[in-house]
C-alpha positions in Angstrom: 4.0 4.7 22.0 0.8 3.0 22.4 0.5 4.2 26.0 0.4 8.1 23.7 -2.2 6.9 20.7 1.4 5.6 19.2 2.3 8.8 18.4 6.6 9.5 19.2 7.8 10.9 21.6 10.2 14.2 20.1 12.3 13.8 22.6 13.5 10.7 22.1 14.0 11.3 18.3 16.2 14.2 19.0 18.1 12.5 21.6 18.3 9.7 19.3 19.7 11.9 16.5 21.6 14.2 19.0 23.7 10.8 19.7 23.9 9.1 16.4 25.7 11.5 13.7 25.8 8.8 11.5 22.2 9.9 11.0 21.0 11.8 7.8 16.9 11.6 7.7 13.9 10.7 9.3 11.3 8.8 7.6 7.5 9.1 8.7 4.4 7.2 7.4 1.3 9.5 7.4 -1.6 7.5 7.9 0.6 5.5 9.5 1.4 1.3 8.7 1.0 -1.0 11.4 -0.7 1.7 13.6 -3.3 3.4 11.1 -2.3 6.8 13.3 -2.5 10.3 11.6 0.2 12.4 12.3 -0.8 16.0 14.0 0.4 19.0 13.2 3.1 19.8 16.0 4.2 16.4 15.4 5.0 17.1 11.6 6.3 20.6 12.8 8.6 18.9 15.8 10.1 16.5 12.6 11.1 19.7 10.4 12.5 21.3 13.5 14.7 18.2 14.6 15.4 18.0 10.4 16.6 21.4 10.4 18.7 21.5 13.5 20.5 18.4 12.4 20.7 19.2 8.9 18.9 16.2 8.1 16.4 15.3 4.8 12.9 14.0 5.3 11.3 11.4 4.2 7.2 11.1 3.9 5.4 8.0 3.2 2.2 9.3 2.3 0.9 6.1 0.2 -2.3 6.6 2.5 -3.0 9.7 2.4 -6.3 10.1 1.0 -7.8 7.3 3.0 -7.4 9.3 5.8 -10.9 9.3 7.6 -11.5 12.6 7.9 -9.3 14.0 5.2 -9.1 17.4 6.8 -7.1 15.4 9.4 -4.3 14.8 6.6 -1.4 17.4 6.6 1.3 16.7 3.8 4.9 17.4 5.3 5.8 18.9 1.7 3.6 21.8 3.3 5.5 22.3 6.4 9.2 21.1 5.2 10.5 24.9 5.9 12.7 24.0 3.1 14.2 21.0 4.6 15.5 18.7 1.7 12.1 16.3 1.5 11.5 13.1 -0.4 7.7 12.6 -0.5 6.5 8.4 -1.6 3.3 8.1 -2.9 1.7 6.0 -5.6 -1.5 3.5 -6.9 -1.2 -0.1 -4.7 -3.2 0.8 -1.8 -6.1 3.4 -3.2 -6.6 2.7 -6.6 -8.9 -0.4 -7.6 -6.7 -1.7 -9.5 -5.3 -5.3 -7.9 -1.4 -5.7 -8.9 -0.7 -1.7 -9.8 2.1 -1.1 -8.3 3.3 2.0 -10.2 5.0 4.4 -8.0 7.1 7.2 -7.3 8.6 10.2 -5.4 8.5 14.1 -5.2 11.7 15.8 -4.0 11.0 19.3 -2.5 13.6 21.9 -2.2 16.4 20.0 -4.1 18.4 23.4 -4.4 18.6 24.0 -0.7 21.3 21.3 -0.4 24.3 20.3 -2.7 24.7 16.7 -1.1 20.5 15.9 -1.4 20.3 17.5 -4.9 23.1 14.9 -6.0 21.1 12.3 -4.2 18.5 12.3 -6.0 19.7 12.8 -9.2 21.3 9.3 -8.2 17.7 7.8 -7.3 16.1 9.1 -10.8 19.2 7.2 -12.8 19.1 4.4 -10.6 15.1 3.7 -11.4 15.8 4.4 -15.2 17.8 1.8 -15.5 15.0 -0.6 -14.2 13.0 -2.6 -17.1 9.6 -3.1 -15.2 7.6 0.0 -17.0 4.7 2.1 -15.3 4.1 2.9 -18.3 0.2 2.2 -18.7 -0.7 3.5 -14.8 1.0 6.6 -15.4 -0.9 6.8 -18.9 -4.4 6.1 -17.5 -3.9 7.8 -13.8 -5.3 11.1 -14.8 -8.4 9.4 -16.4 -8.8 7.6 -13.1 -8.5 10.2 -10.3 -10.6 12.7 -12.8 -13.8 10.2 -13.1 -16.5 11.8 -11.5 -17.3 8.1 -9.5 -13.5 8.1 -8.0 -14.1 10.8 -4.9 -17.2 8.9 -4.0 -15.6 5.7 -4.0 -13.0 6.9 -1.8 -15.6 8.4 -0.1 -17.1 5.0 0.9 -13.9 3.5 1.4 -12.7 5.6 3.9 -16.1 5.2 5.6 -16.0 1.4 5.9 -12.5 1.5 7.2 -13.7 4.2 9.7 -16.6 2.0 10.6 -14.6 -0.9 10.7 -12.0 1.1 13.3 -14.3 2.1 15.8 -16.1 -1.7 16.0 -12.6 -3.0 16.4 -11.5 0.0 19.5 -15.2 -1.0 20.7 -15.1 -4.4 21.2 -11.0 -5.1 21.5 -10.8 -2.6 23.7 -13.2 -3.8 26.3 -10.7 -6.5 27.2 -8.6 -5.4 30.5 -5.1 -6.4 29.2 -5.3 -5.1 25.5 -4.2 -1.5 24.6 -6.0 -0.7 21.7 -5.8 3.1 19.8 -8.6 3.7 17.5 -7.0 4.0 14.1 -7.2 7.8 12.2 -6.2 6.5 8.8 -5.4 3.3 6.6 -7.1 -0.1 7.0 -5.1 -1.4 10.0 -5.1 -1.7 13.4 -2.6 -2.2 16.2 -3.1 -3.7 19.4 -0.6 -3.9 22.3 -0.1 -6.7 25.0 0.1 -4.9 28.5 2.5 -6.2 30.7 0.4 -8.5 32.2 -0.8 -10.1 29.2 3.0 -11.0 28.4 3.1 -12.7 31.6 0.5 -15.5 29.6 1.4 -18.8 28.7 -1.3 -19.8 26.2 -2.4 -23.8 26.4 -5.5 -23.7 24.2 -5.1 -26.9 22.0 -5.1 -26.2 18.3 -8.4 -26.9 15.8 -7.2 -29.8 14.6 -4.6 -32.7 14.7 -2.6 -31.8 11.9 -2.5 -27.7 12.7 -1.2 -28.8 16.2 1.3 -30.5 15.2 2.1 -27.8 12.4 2.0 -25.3 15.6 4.4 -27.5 17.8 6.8 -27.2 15.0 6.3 -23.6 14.4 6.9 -23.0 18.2 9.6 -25.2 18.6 11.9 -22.8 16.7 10.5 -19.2 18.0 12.1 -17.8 21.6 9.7 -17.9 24.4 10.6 -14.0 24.5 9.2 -13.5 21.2 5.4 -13.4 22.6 3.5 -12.1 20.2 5.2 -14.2 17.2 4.1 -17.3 19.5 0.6 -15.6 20.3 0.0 -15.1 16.3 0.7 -19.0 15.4 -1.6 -19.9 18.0 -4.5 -17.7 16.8 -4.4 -19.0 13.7 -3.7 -22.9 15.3 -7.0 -22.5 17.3 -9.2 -20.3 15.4 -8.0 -20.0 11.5 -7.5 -16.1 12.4 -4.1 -14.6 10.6 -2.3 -11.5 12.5 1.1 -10.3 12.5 3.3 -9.9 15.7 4.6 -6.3 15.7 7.8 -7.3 17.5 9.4 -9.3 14.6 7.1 -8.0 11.9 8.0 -4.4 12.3 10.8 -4.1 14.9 8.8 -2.8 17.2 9.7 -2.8 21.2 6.1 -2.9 22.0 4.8 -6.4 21.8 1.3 -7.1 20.2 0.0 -7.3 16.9 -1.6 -6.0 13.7 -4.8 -6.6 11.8 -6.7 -4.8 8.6 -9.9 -3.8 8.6 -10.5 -5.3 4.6 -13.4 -7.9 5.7 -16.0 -6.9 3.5 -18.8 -8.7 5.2 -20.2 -7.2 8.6 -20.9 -10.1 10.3 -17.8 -11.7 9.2 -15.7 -8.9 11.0 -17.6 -9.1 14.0 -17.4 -12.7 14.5 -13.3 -12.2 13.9 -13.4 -9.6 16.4 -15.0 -11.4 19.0 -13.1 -14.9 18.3 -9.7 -12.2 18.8 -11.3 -11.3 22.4 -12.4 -14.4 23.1 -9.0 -16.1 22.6 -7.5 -13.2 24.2 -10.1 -13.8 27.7 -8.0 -14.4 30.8 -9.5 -17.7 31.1 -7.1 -18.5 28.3 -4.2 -17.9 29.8 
């Protein structure tokens, strides 16, 4: 819920659950993807307790954890499970760097707690060893990696930059009157969300060039006029070479808006972006 810093709302997940026996776990991402949220304690705590009335497994996506920005902030749900069946995901691709390592893998937690999780997972492990792609040589050199005395510092910066990066974006995106914009806790992305009045838009500003307004016109011809923020996002990218992704159809979300990373290495660069977003985003342009 962007309108509650995107975190959920429990109640709805256990109505949700309550009304749906058909399901059997609930997956979170902490530091969350599209939203860069952290996930608070009671939240975690609210998850095992809806897990464990419901006899459902977890699942934790934790592939971010240690660029949280304050790392103190970061709670692992293998420390709270209660000995709810938990699969925890973690792995190289987003903290390591190391471009193309895509090694990864998963921790189950309290296997022995339940007959039907414990034979689940032994069906994940031979599923994966009947794969060909090896990990072979990231598993092999991970421990050489995390125990270099240069990794915690360069995390250290990383971690800063994206925090830097986070409030500049909240700053200046979240000046504009029709935006809701959460400053991010974690990860390098960040969410915004259209208000209501903003959806009421209809964008005319004429694309850069010839040829990308005719590559918009065909883009738009095939995309519902309901699907706002897919239509918004060709058109950023039409007028100002700017590349987002609509959170509606890129990850099923009900609100409307869209999501950006904070990777631009260059300062100027990133503010520049930020301010082309707002200024496209001005009233005057709709």
């Amino acid at each position: 819920d962007p309108d509650n810093g995107w975190l959920p709302d429990l109640e709805e997940v256990r109505d949700k659950v309550a009304s749906n026996p058909d399901i059997a776990a609930l997956l979170i991402i902490n530091p969350d993807n599209p939203t860069g949220m952290v996930y608070p304690r009671h939240i975690l705590e609210g998850f095992v307790a809806i897990a464990k009335e419901y006899n459902l497994f977890l699942i934790a996506d934790e592939i971010y954890a240690n660029l949280t920005y304050n790392p103190e902030d970061f709670i692992s749900l293998a420390t709270l499970a209660n000995r709810v069946p938990t699969i925890i995901m973690r792995g190289l691709s987003k903290e390591i760097p190391w471009p193309g390592s895509r090694c990864g893998w998963v921790e189950f937690c309290y296997i022995a707690e339940d007959p039907d999780f414990a034979r689940y997972a032994q069906a994940i492990e031979e599923a994966k060893m009947t794969e060909v792609c090896s990990t072979t040589l990231p598993q092999t050199v991970l421990p050489t990696i995390l125990g270099d005395d240069r990794y915690a510092p360069y995390l250290e910066r990383r971690r800063s930059q994206y925090a830097a990066r986070a409030a500049e974006a909240h700053t200046v995106l979240g000046e504009h009157p029709l935006l809701k914009v959460v400053e991010p806790k974690g990860a390098f992305y960040l969410s915004v969300a259209f208000s209501d009045e903003f959806l009421q838009g209809v964008f005319t500003e004429p694309a850069a060039n010839p040829f990308a307004q005719k590559l918009l016109d065909t883009a738009l011809s095939d995309i519902p006029e309901t699907d706002f923020d897919k239509r918004f996002c060709y058109q950023l990218m039409a007028c100002t070479g700017i590349c987002v992704v609509p959170l509606s159809t890129g990850f099923n979300s009900d609100a409307q808006g869209f999501r950006m990373t904070l990777l631009e290495a260059d300062d100027a660069t990133f503010t520049k972006t930020l301010q082309t977003i707002k200024d496209f985003c001005s009233p005057a342009a709709v």
